[in-house]
Every structure is written in C-alpha cells, then in structure tokens.
VMD Tcl script that draws the C-alpha trace (Angstrom):
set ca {
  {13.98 13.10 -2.74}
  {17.71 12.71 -3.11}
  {20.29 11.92 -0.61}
  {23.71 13.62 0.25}
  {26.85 12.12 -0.93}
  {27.63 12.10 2.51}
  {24.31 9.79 3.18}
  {25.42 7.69 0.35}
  {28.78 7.11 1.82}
  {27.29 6.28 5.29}
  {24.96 3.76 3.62}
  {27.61 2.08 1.93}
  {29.28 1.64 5.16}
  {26.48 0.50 7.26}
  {25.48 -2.77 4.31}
  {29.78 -3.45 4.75}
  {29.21 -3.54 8.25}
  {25.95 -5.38 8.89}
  {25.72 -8.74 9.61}
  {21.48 -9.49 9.60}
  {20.98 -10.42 5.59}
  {17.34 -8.46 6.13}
  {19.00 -5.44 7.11}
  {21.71 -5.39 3.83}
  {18.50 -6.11 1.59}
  {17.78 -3.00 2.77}
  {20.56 -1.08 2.57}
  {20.98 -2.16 -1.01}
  {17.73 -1.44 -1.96}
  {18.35 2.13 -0.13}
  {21.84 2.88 -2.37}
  {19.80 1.54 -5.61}
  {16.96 4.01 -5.23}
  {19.48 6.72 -4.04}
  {21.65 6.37 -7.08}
  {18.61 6.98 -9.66}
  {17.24 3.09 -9.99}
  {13.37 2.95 -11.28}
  {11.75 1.93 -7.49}
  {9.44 -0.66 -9.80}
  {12.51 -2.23 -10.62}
  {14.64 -2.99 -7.79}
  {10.71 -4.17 -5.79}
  {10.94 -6.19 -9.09}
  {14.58 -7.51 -8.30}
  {14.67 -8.18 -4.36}
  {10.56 -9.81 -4.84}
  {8.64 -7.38 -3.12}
  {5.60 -5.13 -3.91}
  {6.84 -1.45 -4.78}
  {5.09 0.14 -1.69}
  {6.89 -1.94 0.52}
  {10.39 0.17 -0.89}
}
mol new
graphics top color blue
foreach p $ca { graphics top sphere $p radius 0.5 }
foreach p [lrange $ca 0 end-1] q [lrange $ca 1 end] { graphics top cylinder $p $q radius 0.2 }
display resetview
C-alpha cells in the first residue's frame, strides 16, 4: 500500500505538531514505511517487533 503525497505532507505536519514523544515515534515510523523503508528495518531501529509496525 502506498500513500498520497498529499498523506505524506499531512504526516509530516502532524510529527511537527505533536507534542506526546509516543505519538512522533509513530509518525516517523509512518513517513519511513511510506517513503519505501524495509518495515524489518525501521521495527529494527525504533526496538520493536515488526508486527507491531
């Protein structure tokens, strides 16, 4: 599944805007996957088990 530019965009501005660090690990982790990033790898980066992304 991809996402829109458009998505994209509103992602970025949501993680600028949030203020809970849980929810920007999120976000991030959101953009990464939506730009192409391997979903093994960014579980791998933020510490968490692939399923949970």
């Amino acid at each position: 599944m991809t996402m829109l530019e458009s998505d994209v965009d509103i992602l970025g501005g949501l993680y600028k805007n949030c203020k809970n660090q849980k929810e920007k690990i999120r976000y991030e982790t959101l953009y990464a996957v939506s730009k192409g990033k391997d979903v093994r790898t960014v579980a791998d980066i933020i510490a968490v088990e692939e399923s949970t992304i």
